[in-house]
RODRENPA-825016 format. One record per residue (C-alpha): residue in one letter; x, y, z. Coordinates in steps of 0.05 Angstrom, whole numbers, plus 32768, in hexadecimal, padded with zeros to 4 digits. Example, Ala and Ser with C-alpha at 12.3 -4.5 7.8 and 13.67 -1.06 7.14 Angstrom:
# residues 2
A80F67FA6809C S81117FEB808F 
This chain:
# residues 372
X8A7791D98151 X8A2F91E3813D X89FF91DE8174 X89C691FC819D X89CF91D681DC X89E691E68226 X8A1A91A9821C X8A4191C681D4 X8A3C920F81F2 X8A6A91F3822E X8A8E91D581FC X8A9E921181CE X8AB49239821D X8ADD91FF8223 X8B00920781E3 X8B0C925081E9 X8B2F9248822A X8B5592128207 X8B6B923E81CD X8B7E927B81F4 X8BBA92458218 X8BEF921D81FB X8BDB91EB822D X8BD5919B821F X8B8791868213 X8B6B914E821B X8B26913A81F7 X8B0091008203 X8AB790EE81E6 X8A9890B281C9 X8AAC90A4817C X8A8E90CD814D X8A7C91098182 X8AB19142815A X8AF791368183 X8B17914B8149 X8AEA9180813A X8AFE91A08181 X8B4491958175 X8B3E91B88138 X8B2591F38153 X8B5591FA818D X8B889202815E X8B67922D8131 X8B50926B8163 X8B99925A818A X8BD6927C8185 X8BF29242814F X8BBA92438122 X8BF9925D80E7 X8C1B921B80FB X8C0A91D380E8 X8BD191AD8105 X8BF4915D80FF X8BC6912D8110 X8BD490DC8118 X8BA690AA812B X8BC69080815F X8B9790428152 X8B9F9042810C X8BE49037810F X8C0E8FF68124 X8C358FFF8161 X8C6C8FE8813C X8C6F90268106 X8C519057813D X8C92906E815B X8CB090808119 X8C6C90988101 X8C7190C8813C X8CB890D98146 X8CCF90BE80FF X8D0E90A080EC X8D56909A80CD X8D6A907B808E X8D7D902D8095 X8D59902480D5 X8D248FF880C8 X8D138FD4807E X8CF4900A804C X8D1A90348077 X8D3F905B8033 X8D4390A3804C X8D4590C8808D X8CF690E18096 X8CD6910E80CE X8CA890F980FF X8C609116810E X8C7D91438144 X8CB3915E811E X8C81917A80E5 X8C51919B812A X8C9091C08138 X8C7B9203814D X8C2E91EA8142 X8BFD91AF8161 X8BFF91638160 X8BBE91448162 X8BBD90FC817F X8B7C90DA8175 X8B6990988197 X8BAA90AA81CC X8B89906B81FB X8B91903881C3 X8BE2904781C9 X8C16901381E7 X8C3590168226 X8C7C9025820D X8C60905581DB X8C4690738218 X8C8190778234 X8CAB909A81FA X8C7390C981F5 X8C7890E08246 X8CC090EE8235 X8CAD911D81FD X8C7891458221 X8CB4914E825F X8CF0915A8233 X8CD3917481F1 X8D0C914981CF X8CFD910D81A2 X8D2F90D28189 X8D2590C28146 X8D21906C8138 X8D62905A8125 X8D829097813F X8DC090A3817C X8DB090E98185 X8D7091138192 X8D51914C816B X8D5391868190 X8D1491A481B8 X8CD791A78197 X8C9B91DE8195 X8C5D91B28197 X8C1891B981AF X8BFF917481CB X8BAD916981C4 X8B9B912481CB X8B5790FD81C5 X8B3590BB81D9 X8AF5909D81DC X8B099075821A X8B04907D8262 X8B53908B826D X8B4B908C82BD X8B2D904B82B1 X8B699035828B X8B98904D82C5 X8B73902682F3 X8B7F8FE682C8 X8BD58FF382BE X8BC090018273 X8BCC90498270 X8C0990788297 X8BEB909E82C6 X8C2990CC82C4 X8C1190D88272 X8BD090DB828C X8BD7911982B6 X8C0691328287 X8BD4912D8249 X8B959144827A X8BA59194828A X8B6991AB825F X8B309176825B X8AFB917E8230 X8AC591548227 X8AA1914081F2 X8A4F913681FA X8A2A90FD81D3 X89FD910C819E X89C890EF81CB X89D991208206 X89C6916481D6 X8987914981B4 X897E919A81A4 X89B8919B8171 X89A791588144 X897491858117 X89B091BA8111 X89DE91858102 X89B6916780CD X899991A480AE X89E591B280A8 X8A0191718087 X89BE916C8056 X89D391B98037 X8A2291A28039 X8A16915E800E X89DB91807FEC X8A1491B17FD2 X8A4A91767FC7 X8A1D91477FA0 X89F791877F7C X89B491707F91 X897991A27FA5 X897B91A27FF1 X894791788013 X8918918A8053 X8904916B8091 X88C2915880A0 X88B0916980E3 X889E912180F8 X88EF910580D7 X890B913980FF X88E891188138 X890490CF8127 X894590F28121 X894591148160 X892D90DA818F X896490AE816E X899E90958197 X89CF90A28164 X8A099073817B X8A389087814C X8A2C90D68161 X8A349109812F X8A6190E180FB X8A2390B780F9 X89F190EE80E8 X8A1E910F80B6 X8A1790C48091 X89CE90C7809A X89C89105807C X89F190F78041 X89C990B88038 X898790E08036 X899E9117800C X89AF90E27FD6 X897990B77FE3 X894390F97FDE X891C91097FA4 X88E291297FB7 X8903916B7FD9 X88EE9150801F X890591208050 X88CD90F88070 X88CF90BF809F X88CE908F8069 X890A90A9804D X8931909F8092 X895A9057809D X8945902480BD X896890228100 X894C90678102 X890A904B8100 X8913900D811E X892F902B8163 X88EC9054815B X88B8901B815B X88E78FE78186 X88C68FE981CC X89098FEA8202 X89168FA38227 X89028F978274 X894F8FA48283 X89568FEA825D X89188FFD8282 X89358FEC82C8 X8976900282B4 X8953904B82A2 X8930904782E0 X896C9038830F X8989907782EF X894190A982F7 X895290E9831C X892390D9835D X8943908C835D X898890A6836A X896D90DF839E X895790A383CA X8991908283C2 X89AF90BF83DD X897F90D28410 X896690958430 X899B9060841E X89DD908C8427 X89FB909083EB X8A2D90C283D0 X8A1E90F5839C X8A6090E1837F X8A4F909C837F X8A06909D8364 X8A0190DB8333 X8A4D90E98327 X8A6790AD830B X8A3090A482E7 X8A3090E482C5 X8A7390DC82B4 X8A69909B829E X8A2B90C0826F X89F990978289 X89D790D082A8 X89D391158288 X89D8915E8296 X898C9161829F X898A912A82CD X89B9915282F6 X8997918982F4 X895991688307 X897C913A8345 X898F9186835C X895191A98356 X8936916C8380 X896C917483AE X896391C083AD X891291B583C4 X8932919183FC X895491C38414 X892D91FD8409 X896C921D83D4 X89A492118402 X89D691F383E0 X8A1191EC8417 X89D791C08432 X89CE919F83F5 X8A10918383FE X8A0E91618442 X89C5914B8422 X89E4912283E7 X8A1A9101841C X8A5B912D8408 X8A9191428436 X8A80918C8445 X8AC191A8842A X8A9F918683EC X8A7F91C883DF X8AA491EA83B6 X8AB391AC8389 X8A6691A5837F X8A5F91E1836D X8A9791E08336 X8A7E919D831A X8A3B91C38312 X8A5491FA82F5 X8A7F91D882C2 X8A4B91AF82AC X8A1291E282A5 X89F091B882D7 X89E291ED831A X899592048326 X8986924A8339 X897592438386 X89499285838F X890A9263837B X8919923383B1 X8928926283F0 X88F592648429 X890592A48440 X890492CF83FC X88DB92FB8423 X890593038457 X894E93018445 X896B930D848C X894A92D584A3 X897192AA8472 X89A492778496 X89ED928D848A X8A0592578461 X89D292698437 X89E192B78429 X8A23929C8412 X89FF926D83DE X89EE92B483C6 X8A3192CA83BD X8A4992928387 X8A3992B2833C X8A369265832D X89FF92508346 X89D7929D8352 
């Protein structure tokens, strides 16, 4: 995972806790963000890392082959069918199945797959018997909303808290603008080596087209840039006329009346009015969209240091401020934390002078390593 930024350093802590447990994960991220990359390195710093890593894509495979794809099958059970095969779990035994794209499976694959993770038996297509208990690490990935899913009777919620015990997600490209210059650098020396080219630089003012880019397609889309340049590059550098033309384009395209009010609905001191003069929960306005990555961990931070000026650094206060439930405390404070969102609050206190002075809810602010 290479990477400067606040969001792929809680990433990397994320994947060490992962590694040092033989606990399901799941991972979820746009396309292109690395979900594979993550799963990679679970495995790899884990306990298994001398076992197979199996991976299957679950949407690249018909629902119809999927089940013996996954838990394989006996001779004569199917057309083709000529000799008695092993299924992707059998050949994790003792390692780590990687299911990509786990949202894009059917409901009765589902279903054989909820037996597996409770009985660690399979059935073989075509066969009477089961195998006997199998050893397998479960990490599964999707670029969809799988609560979302739930909600709509498309996806078990049983497999869904079965799958979600370690959940790790996956920041956009566009949400660590910091780590597109290490990213390209990075690709540019890799295909530089490949295609036995001399390795190209940046300009300063491509690296600035490259960085203000939206980059839909995340990471896999820069790596294609970057291959793209280094075989399109003569001249030893990269300049802006050397960069595609979406690249460009997105640069000089002025945004529409409704991206503008759409941004604006989402600014920092919008959503603190919402919250302080129209009602609104900070679960409502700034959680859901976060989670949803329309906001990102600087707005947060920012809709909390505003927050934080309101309440002179008092962040039980804080709380009741942004319309939660006061046993909502400690939850805030773990969604900050997890998210490298929390502001220090000392800068903020009224009474640095004089400590005693300070109310009592908010010498136990003081107490929480989290947000001190």
């Amino acid at each position: 995972m290479l990477g400067v930024s606040a969001a792929i350093r809680a990433v990397e802590e994320e994947v060490e806790h992962a590694a040092r447990s033989g606990a399901k994960v799941l991972i979820t991220g746009e396309s292109g963000v690395g979900k594979e990359v993550v799963a990679r390195l679970i495995h790899d710093r884990g306990a298994r890392r001398s076992a197979p890593l199996v991976t299957i894509n679950c949407a690249g495979i018909p629902d119809s082959l999927l089940e013996s794809e996954m838990f394989g099958h006996v001779r004569g059970s199917f057309t083709d069918a000529h000799r008695d095969r092993a299924g992707y779990l059998e050949r994790a035994d003792g390692g780590t199945i990687f299911m990509d794209e786990i949202g894009e499976m059917s409901l009765r694959m589902q279903a054989l797959l909820l037996r597996f993770l409770e009985t660690g038996e399979i059935q073989r297509v075509g066969s009477d018997r089961r195998v006997q208990s199998l050893d397998v690490r479960v990490i599964a990935a999707t670029h969809r909303r799988l609560i979302d899913l739930v909600a709509e009777k498309r996806f078990r919620e049983d497999l869904y808290y079965r799958l979600n015990v370690v959940h790790i997600n996956v920041p956009p490209l566009r949400d660590r603008r910091d780590d597109v210059l290490i990213l390209a650098k990075h690709f540019v020396e890799q295909f530089s080596e490949t295609h036995r080219t001399e390795t190209p630089e940046f300009t300063p003012e491509a690296f600035d087209y490259l960085a203000n880019y939206r980059w839909p397609g995340n990471v896999r889309e820069l790596r294609n840039v970057a291959e793209r340049l280094v075989l399109r590059c003569r001249s030893g550098a990269i300049g802006v006329d050397a960069l595609p033309r979406e690249i460009l384009a997105e640069a000089r395209t002025p945004p529409t009346p409704a991206a503008i009010a759409a941004t604006n609905a989402l600014a920092p001191a919008v959503l603190i009015e919402r919250m302080l003069s129209g009602g609104s929960s900070f679960w409502s306005v700034v959680y859901e969209p976060f989670m949803a990555r329309d906001l990102t961990r600087r707005d947060i931070r920012e809709i909390v240091r505003i927050g934080l000026e309101q309440t002179r650094g008092n962040y039980k206060l804080l709380v009741t401020t942004f319309n939660m439930a006061p046993t909502d405390y400690k939850k805030f404070l773990n969604f900050l934390r997890k998210y490298q969102c929390h502001v220090p609050f000392q800068a903020f206190r009224m009474a640095q002078a004089h400590p005693s002075k300070a109310p009592a809810d908010a010498q136990a602010d003081e107490k929480l390593p989290a947000i001190a």
